[in-house]
C-alpha positions in Angstrom: 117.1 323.3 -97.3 120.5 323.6 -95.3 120.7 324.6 -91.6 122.2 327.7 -91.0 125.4 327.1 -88.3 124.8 328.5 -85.0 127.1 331.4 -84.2 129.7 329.5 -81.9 129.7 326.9 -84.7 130.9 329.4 -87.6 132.9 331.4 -84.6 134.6 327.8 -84.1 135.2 327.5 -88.0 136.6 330.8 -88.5 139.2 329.8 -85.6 140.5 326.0 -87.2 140.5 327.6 -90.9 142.2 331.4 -89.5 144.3 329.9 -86.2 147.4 332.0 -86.7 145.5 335.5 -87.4 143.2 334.2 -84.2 146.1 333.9 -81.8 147.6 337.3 -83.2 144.5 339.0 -82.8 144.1 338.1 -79.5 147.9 339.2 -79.0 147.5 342.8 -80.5 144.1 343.0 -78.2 145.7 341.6 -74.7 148.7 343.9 -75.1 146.7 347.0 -76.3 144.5 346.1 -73.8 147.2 345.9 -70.8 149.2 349.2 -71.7 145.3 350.7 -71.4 145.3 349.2 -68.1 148.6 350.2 -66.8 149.1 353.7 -68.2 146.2 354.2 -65.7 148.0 353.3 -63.0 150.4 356.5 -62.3 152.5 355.1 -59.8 154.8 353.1 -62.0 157.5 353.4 -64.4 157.5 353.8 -68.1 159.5 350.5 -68.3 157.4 348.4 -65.8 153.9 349.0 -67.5 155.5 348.1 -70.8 157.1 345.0 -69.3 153.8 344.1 -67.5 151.6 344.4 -70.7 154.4 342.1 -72.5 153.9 339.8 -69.5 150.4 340.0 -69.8 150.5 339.5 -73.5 152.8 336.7 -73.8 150.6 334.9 -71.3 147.5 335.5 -73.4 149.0 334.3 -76.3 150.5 331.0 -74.6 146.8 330.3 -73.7 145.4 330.8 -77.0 147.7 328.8 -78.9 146.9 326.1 -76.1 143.1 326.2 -77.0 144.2 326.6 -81.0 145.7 323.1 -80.2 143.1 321.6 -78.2 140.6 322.5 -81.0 142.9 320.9 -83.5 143.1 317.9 -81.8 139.3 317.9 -81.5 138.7 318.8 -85.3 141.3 315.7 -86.0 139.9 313.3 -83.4 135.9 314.1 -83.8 135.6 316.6 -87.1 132.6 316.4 -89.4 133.4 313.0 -91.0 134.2 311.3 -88.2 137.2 310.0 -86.8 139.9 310.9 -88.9 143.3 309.7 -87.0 141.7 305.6 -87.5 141.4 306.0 -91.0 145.0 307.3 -91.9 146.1 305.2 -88.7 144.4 302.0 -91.0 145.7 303.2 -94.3 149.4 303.4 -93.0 149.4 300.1 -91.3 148.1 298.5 -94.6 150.6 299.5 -96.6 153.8 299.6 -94.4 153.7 295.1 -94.8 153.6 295.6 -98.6 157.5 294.6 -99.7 
């Protein structure tokens, strides 16, 4: 009988097979999520609270795509079969003496 994946295991596979709609999820939430913020502060400008939830935003994004990449490079380093950059590492070297 297979094991059921625990939930951060599927939550993990959802993000390597889904990493663009991941990062742009997390954009439209961080950006709805920082006009929320500051259209409840009344003491600034119109322009300055959309500037700041841009801010905000573009720095939420530059962190996800960060961890996107760090969880590549662990899928491709240390995924289910093993380690998969020595195998194609191998395979290349092999045939690139071959004339």
């Amino acid at each position: 009988m297979a094991e059921t994946p625990s939930k951060i295991e599927s939550m993990r596979k959802w993000v390597i097979d889904h990493k663009l709609r991941a990062v742009g999820c997390l954009w439209l939430t961080g950006i709805s999520g920082s006009i929320a913020y500051n259209w409840s502060r009344p003491n600034m400008k119109t322009s300055v609270k959309i500037i700041h939830a841009r801010l905000h935003a573009q720095a939420l994004t530059l962190a996800a795509l960060v961890g996107s990449a760090c969880v590549e490079y662990y899928d491709q380093k240390y995924g289910s079969s093993g380690p998969k950059v020595d195998k194609y590492t191998s395979q290349y070297l092999a045939h690139s003496h071959k004339e």
